[in-house]
N, C-alpha and C positions, 0 to 999 in steps of 0.2 A: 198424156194421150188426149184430154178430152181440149186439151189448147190447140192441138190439132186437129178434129175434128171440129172446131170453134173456126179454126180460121177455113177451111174449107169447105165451113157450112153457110161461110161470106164470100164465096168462089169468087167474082168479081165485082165487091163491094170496096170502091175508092175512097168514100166518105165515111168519116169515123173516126175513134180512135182508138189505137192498138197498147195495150201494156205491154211494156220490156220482154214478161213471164211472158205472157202468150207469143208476142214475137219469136221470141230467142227458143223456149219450147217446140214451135213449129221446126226455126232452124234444124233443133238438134235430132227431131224425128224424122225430119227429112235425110240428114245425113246417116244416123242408123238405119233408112229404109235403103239407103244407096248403099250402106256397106251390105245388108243383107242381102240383097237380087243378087250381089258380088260373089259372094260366101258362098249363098246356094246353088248359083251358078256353077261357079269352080269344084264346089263338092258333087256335084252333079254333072261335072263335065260336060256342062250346056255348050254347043259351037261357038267360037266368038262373036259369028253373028248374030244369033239368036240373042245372045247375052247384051250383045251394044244395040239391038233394036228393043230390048225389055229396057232399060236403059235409057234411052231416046223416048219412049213413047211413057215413062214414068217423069220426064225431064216435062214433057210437054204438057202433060196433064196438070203438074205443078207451075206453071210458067204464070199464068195469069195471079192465083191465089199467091204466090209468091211476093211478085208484084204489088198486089192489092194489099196485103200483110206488109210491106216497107213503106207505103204510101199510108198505112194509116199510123203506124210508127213514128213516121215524119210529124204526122197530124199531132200529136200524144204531147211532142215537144215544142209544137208550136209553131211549124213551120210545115210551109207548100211540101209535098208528096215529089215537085221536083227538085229537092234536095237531093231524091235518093242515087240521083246522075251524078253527083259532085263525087268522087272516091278520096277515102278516108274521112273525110267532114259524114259522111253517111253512117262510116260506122261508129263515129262519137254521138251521134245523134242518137241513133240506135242504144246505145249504152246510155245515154245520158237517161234520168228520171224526170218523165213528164209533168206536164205543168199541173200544177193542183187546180183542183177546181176547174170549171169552164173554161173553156178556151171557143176559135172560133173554130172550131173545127167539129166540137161536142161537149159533152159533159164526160167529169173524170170518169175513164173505167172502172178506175179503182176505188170511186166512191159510189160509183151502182154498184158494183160487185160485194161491197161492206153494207149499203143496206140493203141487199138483197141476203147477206150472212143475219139481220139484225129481221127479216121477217121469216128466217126459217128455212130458207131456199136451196143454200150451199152449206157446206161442208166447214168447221171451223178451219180461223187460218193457222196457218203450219207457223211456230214460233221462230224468229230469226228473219222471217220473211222479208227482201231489204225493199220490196215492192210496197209492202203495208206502209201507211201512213199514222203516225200516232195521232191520238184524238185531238183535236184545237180547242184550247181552254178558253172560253169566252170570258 
């Protein structure tokens, strides 16, 4: 939940870059929030209009954030934000594991998010994690 509130606490921030987890996290709360309106809708016998206008105006509110969450996704792997117009090449990109280290787009998320883990900040990471990066042995 707080990868969702993460990315729409960057409503229309283009610049950046987005991890896999907060990506696909947003995805997946976005779709649980479209089946719930659904759910309570129909348990609720809301009119069908009502229902497709809560619907439309939940659709529209995420349009931009949405957006700006694929374009810094793009970013993460090392590639222009207009990538995310190319269909299927989008969603391997999406999936694929962003670049280590700097890129031109920013610095790793996932290496401010570890030492932000290393001054106290966040929560330890969850084991298995396939986002985690094992330490580089000098």
């Amino acid at each position: 939940m707080n990868y969702y509130f993460k990315v729409l606490s960057k409503y229309a921030v283009f610049s950046g870059r987005a991890r896999r987890k907060e990506y696909w996290m947003f995805v997946l709360m976005n779709f649980l929030l479209f089946l719930a309106i659904g759910f309570v809708g129909a348990i609720l016998r809301v009119n069908a209009k009502v229902l497709e206008t809560l619907i439309n105006v939940y659709q529209l509110a995420i349009l931009i954030p949405s957006i700006a969450a694929g374009v810094r996704r793009m970013h993460d792997t090392g590639k222009s934000g207009w990538y995310l117009l190319i269909p299927i090449y989008n969603l391997i990109l999406a999936c694929t594991r962003g670049d280590e280290g700097a890129n031109e787009y920013g610095p790793d998320p996932i290496a401010e998010e570890e030492a932000g883990k290393s001054a106290g900040t966040e929560a330890p990471a969850q084991p298995g994690n396939p986002d985690q990066r094992p330490p580089v042995n000098p």
